[in-house]
SEKOL-91212 format. One record per residue: residue number from 0; residue in three letters; x, y, z of N, C-alpha, C in turn. Coordinates in pm, 1 decimal, decimal comma. Layout:
@k = NUM | r = ALA | npx = X | npy = Y | npz = Z | capx = X | capy = Y | capz = Z | cpx = X | cpy = Y | cpz = Z
...
***
This chain:
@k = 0 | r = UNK | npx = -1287,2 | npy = 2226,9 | npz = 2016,9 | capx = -1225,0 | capy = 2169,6 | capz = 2132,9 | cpx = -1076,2 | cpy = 2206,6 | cpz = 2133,0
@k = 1 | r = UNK | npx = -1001,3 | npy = 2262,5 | npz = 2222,2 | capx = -863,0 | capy = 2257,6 | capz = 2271,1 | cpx = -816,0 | cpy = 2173,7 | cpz = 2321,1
@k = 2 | r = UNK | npx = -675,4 | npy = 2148,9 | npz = 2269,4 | capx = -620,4 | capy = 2025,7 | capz = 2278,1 | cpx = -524,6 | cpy = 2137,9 | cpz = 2394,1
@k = 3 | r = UNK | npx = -500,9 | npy = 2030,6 | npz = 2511,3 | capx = -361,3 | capy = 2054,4 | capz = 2570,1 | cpx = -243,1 | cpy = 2051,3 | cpz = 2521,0
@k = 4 | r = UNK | npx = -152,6 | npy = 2125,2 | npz = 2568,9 | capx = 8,7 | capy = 2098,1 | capz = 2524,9 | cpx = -27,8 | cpy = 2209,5 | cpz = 2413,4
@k = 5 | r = UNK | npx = 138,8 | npy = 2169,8 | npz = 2375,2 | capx = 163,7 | capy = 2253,4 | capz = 2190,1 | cpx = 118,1 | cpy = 2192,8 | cpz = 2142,1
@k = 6 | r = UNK | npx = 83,9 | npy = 2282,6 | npz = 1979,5 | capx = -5,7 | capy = 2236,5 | capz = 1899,6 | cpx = 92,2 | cpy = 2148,6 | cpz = 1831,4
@k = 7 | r = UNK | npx = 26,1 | npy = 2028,9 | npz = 1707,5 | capx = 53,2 | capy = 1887,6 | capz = 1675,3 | cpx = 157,3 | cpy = 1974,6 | cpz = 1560,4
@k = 8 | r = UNK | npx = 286,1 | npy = 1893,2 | npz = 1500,4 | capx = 384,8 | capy = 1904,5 | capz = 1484,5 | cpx = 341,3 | cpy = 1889,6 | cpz = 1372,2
@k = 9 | r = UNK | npx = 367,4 | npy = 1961,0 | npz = 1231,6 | capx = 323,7 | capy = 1964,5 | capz = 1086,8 | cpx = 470,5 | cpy = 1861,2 | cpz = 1053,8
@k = 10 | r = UNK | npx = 407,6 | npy = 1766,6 | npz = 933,0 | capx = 514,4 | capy = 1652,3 | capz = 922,8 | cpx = 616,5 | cpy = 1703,0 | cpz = 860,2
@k = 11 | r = UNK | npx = 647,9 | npy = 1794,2 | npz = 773,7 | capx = 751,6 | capy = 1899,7 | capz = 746,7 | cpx = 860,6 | cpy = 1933,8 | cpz = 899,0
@k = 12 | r = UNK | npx = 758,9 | npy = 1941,7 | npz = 982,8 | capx = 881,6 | capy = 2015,9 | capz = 1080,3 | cpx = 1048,9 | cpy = 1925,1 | cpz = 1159,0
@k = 13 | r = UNK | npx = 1079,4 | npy = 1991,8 | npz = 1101,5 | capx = 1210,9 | capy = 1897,1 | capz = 1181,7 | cpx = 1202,2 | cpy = 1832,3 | cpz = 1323,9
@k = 14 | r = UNK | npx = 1240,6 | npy = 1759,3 | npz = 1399,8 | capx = 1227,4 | capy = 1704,0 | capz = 1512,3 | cpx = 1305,7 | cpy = 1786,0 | cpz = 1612,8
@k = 15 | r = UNK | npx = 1242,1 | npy = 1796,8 | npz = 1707,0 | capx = 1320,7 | capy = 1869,3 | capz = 1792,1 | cpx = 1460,6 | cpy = 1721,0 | cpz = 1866,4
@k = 16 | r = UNK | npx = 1565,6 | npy = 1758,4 | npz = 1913,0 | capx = 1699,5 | capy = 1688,8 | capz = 1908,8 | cpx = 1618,5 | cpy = 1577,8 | cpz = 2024,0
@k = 17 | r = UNK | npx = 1542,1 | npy = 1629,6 | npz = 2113,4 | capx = 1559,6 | capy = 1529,5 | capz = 2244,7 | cpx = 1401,9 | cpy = 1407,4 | cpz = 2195,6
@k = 18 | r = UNK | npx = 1374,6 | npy = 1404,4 | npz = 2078,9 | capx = 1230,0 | capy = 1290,1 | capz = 1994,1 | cpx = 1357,0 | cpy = 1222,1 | cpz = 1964,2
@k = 19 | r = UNK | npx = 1331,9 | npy = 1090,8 | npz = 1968,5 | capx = 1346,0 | capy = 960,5 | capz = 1897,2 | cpx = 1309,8 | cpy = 968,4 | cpz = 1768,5
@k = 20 | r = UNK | npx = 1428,9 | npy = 971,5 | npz = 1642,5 | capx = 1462,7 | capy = 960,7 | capz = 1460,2 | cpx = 1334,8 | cpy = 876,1 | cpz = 1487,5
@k = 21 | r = UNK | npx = 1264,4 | npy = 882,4 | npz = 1387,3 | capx = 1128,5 | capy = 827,3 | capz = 1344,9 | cpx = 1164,4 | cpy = 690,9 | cpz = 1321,5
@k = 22 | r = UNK | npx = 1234,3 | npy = 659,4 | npz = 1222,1 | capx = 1284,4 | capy = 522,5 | capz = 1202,4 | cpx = 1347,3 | cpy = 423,5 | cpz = 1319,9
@k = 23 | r = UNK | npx = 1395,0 | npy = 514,9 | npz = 1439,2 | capx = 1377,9 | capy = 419,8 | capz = 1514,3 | cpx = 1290,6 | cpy = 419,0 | cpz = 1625,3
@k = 24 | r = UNK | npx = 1254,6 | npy = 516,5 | npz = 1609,3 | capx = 1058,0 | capy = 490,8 | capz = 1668,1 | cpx = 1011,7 | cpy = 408,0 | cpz = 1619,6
@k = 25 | r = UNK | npx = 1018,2 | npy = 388,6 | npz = 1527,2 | capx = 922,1 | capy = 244,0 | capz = 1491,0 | cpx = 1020,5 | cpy = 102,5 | cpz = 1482,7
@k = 26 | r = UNK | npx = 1109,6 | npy = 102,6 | npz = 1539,7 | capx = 1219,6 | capy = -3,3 | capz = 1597,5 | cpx = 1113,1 | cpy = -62,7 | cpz = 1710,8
@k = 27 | r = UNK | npx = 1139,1 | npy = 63,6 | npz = 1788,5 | capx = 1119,9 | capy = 39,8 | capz = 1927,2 | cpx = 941,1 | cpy = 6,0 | cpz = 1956,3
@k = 28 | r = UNK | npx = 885,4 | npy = 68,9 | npz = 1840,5 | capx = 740,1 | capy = 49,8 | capz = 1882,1 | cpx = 706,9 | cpy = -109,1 | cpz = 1838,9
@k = 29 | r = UNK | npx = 787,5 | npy = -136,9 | npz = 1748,8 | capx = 801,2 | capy = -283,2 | capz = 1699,3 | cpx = 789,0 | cpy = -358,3 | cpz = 1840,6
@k = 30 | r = UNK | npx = 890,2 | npy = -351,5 | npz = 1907,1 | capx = 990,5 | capy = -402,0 | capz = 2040,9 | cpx = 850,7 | cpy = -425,4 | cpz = 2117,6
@k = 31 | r = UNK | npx = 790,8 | npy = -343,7 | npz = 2137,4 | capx = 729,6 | capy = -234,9 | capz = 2237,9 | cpx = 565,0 | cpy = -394,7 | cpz = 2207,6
@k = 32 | r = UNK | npx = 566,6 | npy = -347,9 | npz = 2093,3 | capx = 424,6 | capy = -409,5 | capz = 2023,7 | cpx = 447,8 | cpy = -560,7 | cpz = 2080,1
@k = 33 | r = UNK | npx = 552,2 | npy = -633,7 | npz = 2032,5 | capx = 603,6 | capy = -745,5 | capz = 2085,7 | cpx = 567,9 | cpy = -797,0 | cpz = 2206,9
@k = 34 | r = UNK | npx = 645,2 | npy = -738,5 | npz = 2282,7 | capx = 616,0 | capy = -754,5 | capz = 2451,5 | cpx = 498,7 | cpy = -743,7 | cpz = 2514,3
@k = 35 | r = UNK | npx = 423,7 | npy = -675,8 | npz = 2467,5 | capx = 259,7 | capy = -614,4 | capz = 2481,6 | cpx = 198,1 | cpy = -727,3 | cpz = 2455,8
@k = 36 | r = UNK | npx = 210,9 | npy = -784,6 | npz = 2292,5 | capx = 128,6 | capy = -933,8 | capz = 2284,5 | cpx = 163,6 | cpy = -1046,5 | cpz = 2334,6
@k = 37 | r = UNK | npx = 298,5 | npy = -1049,1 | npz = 2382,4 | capx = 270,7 | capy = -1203,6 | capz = 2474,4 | cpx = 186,4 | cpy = -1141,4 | cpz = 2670,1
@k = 38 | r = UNK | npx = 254,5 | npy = -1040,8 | npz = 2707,7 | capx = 187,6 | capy = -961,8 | capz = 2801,3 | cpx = 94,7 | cpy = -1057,4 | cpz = 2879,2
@k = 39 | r = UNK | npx = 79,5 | npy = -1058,3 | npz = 2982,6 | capx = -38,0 | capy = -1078,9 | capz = 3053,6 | cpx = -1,8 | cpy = -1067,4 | cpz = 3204,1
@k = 40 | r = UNK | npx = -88,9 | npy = -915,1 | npz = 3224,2 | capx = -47,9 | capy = -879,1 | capz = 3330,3 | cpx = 30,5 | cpy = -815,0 | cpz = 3344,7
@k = 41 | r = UNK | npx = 131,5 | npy = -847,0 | npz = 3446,1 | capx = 261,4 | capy = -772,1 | capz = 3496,3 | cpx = 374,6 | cpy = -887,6 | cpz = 3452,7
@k = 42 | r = UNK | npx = 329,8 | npy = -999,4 | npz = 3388,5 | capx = 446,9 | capy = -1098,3 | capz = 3346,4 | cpx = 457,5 | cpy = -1105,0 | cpz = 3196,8
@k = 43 | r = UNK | npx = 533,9 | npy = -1137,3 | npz = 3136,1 | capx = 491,5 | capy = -1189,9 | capz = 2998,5 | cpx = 489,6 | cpy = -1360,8 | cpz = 2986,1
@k = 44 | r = UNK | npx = 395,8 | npy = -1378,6 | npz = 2874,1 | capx = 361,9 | capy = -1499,9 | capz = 2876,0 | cpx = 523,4 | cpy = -1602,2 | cpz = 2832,9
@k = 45 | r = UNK | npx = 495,2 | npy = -1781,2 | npz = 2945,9 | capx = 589,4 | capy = -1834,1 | capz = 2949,0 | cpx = 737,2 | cpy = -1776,8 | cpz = 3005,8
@k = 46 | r = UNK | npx = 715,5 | npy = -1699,9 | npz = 3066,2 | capx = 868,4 | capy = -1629,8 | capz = 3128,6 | cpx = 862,7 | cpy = -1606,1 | cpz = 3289,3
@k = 47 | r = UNK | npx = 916,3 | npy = -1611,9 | npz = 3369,0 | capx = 913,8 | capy = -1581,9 | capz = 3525,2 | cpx = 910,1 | cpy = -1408,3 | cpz = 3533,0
@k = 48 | r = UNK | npx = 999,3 | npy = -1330,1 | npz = 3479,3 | capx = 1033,1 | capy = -1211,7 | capz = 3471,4 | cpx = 899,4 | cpy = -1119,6 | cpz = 3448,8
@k = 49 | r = UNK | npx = 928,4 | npy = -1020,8 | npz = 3527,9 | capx = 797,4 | capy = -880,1 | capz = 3554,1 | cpx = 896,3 | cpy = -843,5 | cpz = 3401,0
@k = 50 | r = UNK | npx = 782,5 | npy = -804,9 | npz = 3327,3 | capx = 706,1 | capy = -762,5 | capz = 3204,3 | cpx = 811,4 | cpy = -605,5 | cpz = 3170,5
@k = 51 | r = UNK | npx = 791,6 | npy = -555,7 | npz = 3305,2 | capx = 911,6 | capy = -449,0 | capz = 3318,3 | cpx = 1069,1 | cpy = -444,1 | cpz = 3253,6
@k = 52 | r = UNK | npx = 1109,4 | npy = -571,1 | npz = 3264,6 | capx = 1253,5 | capy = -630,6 | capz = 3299,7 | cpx = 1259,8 | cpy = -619,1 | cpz = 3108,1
@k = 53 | r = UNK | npx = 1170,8 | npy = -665,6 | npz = 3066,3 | capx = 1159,9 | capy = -715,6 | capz = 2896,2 | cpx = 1167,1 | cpy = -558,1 | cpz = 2831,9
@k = 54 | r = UNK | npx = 1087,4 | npy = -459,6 | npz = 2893,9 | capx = 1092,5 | capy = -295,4 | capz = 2890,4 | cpx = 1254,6 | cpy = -262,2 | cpz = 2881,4
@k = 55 | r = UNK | npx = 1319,1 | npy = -273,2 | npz = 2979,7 | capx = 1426,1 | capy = -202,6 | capz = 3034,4 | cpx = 1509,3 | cpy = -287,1 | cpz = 2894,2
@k = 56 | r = UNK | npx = 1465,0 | npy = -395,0 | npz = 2901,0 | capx = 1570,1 | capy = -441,3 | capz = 2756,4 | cpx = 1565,9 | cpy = -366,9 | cpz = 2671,1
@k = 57 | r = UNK | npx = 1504,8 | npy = -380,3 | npz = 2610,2 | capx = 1475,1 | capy = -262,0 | capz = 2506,7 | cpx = 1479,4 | cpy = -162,5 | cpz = 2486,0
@k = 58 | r = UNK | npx = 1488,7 | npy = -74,1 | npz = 2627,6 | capx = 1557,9 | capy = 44,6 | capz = 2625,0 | cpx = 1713,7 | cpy = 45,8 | cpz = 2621,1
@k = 59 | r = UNK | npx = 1764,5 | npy = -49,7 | npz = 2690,9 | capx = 1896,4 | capy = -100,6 | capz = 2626,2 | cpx = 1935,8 | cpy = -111,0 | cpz = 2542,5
@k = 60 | r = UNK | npx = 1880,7 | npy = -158,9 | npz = 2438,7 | capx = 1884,1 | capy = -185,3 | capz = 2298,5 | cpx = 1900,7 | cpy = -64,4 | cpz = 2205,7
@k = 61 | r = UNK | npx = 1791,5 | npy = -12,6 | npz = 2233,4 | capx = 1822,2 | capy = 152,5 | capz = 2174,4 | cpx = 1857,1 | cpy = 256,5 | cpz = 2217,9
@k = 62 | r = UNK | npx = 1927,0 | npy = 230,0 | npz = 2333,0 | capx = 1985,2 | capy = 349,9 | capz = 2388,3 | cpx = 1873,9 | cpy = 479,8 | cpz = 2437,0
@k = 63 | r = UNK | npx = 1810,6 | npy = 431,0 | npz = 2514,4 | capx = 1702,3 | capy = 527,0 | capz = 2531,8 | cpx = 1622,7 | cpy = 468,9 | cpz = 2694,2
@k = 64 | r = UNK | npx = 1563,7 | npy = 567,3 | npz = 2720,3 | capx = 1501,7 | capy = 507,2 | capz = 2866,8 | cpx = 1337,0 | cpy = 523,3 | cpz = 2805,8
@k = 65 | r = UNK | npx = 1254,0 | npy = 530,0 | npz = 2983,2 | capx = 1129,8 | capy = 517,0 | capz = 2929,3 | cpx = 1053,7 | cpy = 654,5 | cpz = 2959,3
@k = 66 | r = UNK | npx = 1144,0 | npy = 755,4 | npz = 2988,6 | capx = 1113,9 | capy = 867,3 | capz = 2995,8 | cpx = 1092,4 | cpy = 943,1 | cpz = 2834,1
@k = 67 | r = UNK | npx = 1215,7 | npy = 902,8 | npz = 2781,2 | capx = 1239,9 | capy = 968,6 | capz = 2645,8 | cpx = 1137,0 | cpy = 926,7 | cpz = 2554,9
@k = 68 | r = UNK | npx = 1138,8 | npy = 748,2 | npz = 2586,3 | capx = 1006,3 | capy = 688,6 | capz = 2502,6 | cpx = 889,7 | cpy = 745,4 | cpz = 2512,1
@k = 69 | r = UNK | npx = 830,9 | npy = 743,0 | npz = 2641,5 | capx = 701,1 | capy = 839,1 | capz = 2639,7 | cpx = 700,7 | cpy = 963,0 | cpz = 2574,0
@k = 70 | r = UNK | npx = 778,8 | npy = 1029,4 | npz = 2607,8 | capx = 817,8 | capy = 1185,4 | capz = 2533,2 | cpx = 764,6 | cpy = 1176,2 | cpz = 2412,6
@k = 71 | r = UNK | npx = 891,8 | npy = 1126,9 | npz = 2328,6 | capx = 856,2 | capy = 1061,9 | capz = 2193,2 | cpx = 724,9 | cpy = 1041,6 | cpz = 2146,7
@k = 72 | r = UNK | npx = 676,2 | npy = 934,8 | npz = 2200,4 | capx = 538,1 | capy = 888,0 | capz = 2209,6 | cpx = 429,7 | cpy = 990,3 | cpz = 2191,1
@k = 73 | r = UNK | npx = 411,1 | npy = 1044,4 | npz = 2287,7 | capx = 350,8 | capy = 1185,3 | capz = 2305,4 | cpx = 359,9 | cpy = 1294,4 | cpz = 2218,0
@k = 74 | r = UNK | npx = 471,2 | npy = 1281,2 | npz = 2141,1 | capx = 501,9 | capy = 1396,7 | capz = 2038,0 | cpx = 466,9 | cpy = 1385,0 | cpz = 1944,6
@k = 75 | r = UNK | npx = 460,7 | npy = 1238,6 | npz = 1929,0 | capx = 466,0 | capy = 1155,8 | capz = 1762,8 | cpx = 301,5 | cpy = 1176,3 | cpz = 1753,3
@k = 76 | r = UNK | npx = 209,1 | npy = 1156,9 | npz = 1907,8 | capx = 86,8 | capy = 1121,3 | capz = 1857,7 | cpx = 2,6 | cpy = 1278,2 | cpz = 1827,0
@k = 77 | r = UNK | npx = 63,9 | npy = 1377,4 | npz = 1882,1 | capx = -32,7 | capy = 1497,7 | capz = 1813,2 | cpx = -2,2 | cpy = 1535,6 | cpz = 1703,4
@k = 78 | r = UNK | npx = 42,3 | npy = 1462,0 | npz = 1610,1 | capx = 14,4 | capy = 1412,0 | capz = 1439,8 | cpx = -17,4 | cpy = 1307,8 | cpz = 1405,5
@k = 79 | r = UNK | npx = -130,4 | npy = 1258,8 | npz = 1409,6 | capx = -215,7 | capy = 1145,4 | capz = 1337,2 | cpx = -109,7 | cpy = 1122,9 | cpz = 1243,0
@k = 80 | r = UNK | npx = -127,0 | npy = 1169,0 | npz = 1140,3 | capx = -48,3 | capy = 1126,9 | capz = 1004,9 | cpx = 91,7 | cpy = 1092,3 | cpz = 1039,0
@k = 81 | r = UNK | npx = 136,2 | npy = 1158,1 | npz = 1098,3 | capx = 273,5 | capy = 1108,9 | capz = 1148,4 | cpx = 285,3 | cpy = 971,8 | cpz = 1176,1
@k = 82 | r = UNK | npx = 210,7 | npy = 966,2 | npz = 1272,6 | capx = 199,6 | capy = 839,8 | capz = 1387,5 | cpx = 159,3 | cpy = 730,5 | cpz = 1274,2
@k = 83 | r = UNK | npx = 60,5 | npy = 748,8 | npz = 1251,5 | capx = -31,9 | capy = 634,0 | capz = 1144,8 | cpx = 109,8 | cpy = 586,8 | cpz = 1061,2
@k = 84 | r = UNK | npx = 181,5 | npy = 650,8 | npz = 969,5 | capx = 267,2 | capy = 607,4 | capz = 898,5 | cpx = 366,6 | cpy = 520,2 | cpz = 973,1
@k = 85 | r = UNK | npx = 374,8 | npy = 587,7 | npz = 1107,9 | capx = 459,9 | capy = 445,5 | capz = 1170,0 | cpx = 426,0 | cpy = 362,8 | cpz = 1197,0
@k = 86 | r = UNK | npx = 261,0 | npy = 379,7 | npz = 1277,8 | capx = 237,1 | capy = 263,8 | capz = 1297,1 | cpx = 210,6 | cpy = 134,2 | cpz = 1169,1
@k = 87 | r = UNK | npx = 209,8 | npy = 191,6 | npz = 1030,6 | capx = 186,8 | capy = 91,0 | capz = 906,3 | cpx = 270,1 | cpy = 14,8 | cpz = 902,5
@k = 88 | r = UNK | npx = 436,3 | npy = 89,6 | npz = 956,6 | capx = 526,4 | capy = 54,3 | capz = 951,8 | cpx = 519,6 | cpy = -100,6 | cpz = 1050,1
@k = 89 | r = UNK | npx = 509,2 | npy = -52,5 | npz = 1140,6 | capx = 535,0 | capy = -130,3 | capz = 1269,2 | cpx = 396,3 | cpy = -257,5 | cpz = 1237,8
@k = 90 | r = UNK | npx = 311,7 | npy = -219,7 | npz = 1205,0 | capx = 205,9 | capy = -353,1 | capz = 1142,0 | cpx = 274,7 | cpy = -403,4 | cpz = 1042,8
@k = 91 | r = UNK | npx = 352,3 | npy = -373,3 | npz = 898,9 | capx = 404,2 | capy = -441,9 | capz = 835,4 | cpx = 507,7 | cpy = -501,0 | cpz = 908,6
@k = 92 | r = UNK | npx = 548,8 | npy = -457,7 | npz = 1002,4 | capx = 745,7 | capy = -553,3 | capz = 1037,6 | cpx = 656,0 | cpy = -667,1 | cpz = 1142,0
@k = 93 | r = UNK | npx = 532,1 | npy = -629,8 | npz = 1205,3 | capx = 508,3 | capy = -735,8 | capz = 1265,9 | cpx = 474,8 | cpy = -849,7 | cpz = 1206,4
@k = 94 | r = UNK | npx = 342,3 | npy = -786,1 | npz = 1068,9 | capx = 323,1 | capy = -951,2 | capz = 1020,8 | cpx = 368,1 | cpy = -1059,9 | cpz = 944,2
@k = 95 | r = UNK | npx = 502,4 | npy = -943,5 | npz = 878,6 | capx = 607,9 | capy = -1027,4 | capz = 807,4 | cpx = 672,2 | cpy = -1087,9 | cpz = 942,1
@k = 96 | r = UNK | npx = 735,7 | npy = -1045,0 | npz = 1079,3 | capx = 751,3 | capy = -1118,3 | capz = 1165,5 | cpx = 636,3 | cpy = -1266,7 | cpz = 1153,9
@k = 97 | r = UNK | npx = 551,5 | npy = -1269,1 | npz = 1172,3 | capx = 422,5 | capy = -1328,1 | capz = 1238,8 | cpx = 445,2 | cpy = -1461,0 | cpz = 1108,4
@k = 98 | r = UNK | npx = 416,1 | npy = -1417,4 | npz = 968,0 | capx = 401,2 | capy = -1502,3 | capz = 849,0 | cpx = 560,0 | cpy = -1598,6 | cpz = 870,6
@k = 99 | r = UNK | npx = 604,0 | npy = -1488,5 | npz = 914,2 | capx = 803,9 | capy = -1597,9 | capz = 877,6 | cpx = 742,0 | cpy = -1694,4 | cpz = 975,8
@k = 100 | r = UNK | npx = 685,2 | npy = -1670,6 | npz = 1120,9 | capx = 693,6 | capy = -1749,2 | capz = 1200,4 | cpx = 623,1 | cpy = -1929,9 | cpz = 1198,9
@k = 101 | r = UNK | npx = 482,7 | npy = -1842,9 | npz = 1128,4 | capx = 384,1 | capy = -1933,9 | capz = 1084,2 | cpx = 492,4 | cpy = -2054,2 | cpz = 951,6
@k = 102 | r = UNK | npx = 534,9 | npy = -2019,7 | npz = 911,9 | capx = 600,2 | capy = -2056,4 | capz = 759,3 | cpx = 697,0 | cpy = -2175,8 | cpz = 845,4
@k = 103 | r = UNK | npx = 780,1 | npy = -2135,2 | npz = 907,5 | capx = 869,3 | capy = -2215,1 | capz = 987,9 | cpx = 883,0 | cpy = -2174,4 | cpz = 1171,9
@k = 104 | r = UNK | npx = 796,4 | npy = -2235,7 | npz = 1229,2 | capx = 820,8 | capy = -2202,9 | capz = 1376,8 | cpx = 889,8 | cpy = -2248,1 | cpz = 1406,0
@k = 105 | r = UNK | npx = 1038,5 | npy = -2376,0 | npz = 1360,9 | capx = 1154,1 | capy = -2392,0 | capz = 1452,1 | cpx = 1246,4 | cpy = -2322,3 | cpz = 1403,5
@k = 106 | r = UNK | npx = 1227,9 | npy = -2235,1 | npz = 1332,0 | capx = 1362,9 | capy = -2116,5 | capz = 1263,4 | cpx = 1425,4 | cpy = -2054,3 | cpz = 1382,0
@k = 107 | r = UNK | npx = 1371,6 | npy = -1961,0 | npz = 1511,4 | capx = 1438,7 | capy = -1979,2 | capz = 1619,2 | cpx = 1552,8 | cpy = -2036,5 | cpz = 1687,4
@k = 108 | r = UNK | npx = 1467,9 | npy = -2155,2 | npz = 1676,6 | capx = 1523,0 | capy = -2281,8 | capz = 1745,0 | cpx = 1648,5 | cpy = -2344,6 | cpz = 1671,8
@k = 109 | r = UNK | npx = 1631,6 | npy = -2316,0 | npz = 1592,7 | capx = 1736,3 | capy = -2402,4 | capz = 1430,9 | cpx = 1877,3 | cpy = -2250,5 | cpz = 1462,7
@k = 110 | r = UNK | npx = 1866,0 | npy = -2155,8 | npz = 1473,7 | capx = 1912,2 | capy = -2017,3 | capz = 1422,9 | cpx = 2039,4 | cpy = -2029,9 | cpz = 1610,3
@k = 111 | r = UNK | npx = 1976,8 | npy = -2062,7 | npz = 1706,0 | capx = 2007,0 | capy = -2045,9 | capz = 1808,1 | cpx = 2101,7 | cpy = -2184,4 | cpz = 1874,2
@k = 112 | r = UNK | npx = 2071,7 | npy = -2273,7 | npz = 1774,4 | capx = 2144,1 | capy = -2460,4 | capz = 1794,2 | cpx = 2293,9 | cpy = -2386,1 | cpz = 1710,2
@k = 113 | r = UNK | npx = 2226,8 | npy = -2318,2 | npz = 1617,2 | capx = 2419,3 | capy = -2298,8 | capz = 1481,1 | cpx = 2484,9 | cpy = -2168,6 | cpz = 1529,0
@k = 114 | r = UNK | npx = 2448,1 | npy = -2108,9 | npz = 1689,8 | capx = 2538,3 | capy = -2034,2 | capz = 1759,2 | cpx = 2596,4 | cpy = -2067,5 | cpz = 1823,2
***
């Protein structure tokens, strides 16, 4: 089977300048993962704001739009191995997110009263 596009990027190869540094590819896929699970729909859960608006943050955040992200995206995934390693990444930062949360759910709340 032929794959469209160029062929998948050997993990040796340097990044071409206009991909998103790997490390913060998996910032953003973090970000990305986030927003996705409260998600529902075109809103995210408990918020008035289109689901979009929570996007554009985050491209804020890292200095990046959602053109580049896809790009990225797209580049990262015609290397499995590539990708997979981030995504381990991005499963570990979530469920240490997830466990802190479980452990103390008013840490938030406590973190945001002593600002």
């Amino acid at each position: 089977m032929v794959a469209c596009g160029p062929e998948a990027p050997e993990k040796t190869e340097a990044l071409p300048d206009w991909i998103i540094p790997e490390e913060k590819m998996v910032d953003v896929l973090t970000d990305v993962h986030i927003i996705e699970g409260a998600r529902i729909g075109q809103s995210v859960l408990g918020d008035s704001l289109p689901a979009k608006f929570h996007y554009q943050k985050v491209w804020e955040k890292y200095n990046i739009n959602a053109a580049l992200y896809d790009s990225s995206f797209r580049y990262y995934s015609r290397n499995a191995e590539r990708m997979d390693l981030m995504y381990e990444e991005v499963l570990t930062r979530l469920t240490k997110m997830s466990s802190e949360l479980e452990a103390n759910p008013n840490k938030k709340e406590e973190e945001e009263e002593e600002d």
